[in-house]
C-alpha positions, 0 to 999 in steps of 0.5 A: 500500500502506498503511504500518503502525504504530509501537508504543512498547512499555513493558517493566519496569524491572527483573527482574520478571514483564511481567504485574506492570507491563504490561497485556494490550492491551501484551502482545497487541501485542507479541505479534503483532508480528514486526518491532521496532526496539530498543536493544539486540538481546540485551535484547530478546529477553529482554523478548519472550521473558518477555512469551511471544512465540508465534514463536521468538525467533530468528526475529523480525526486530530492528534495533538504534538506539542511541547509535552508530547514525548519523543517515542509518541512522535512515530505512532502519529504517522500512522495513518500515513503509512495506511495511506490517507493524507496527513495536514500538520497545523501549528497554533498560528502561520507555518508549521514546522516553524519555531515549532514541535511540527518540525519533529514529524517532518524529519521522523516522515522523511526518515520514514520516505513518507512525502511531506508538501509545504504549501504556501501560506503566512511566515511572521518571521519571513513577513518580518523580515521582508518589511525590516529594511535590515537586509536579507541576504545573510540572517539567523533566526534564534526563536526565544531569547532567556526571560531573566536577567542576566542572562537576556542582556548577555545574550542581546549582547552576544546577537550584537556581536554576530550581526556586527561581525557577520553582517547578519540580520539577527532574528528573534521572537517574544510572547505578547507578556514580555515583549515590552520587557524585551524591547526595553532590554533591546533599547538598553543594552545596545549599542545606541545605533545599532538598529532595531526592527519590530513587527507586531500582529503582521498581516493583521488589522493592528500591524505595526511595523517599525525599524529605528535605532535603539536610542529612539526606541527607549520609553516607546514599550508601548508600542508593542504591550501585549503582542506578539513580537518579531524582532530584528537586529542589525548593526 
């Protein structure tokens, strides 16, 4: 019997129309699809749901993988590919396998010569990128930076260190409680001119997207209260 597929299923970033940042072939497949792998079982429902999944909801067969699932369960979750249906992967918010668990089923289905289809759809990171001015050409995406101090402040420092040295955009998240945190630590710690891009709630409503120096972003933690962050920095 021949395996099915592994499709890495984009969903918006935010409380936005599927139509406003998924194409139709995105949408066709995980339209048709019955079997999904997710992050979080109640957040997937809602994004099929809004993409007008044909079947009921309830009826479709979702297994979660996220931080708590233990490595020797990441195997039994390709099982239904290897009874040959078709198998989407949804993260909590744009690109699965992307600063998140998905990654883990992507190489256990390449181990296993199963064919994985990335299909095309909202990266915060990529989108951030696009619109920081810092340059694409060279850059390092670093996920989550240490919540506590010392240890963020060496670490901003370090990153400085690499983008002066590599010519390299220097990339980075935060969750929506600490990003002011972090951006006040950004402001701080860096060099005055070293520059620093923000992107918050990209390709929704409430997009902010700014890149300015750390001198002028200081007593500005306003600006990203309570969002989800991209950072950037280049020196």
């Amino acid at each position: 019997m021949a395996t099915g597929s592994l499709y890495l299923i984009p969903v918006p970033l935010g409380p936005v129309s599927p139509e406003a940042c998924l194409p139709p072939d995105t949408l066709a497949v995980a339209r048709r699809l019955e079997h999904f792998v997710v992050e979080r079982a109640k957040t997937a429902r809602a994004h099929l749901k809004a993409m007008g999944h044909p079947l009921p909801i309830q009826a479709l067969h979702l297994e979660e993988l996220n931080e708590h699932t233990p490595a020797a369960a990441i195997l039994s979750l390709l099982a239904p590919l290897k009874a040959g249906h078709d198998v989407g992967l949804l993260s909590e918010a744009g690109c699965p396998a992307v600063a998140d668990p998905g990654a883990e089923l992507v190489l256990a289905a390449h181990r296993e010569n199963i064919r994985v289809v990335p299909l095309i759809g909202p990266s915060s990171i990529l989108l951030a990128l696009m619109a920081s001015g810092l340059g694409g050409q060279r850059f390092a995406f670093h996920g989550y930076l240490p919540a506590k101090e010392p240890e963020r402040s060496q670490a901003i420092r370090e990153l400085e260190k690499t983008a002066r040295r590599d010519r390299a955009t220097q990339l980075f998240i935060e969750t929506p409680y600490r990003s002011a945190a972090l951006l006040d630590a950004l402001a701080t710690t860096l060099s005055p001119d070293t520059l620093v891009s923000v992107g918050a709630d990209l390709s929704l409503p409430s997009q902010l997207i700014q890149t300015r120096s750390a001198k002028n972003w200081r007593d500005k933690t306003d600006a990203v209260k309570d969002r989800l962050v991209v950072f950037g920095v280049a020196a």
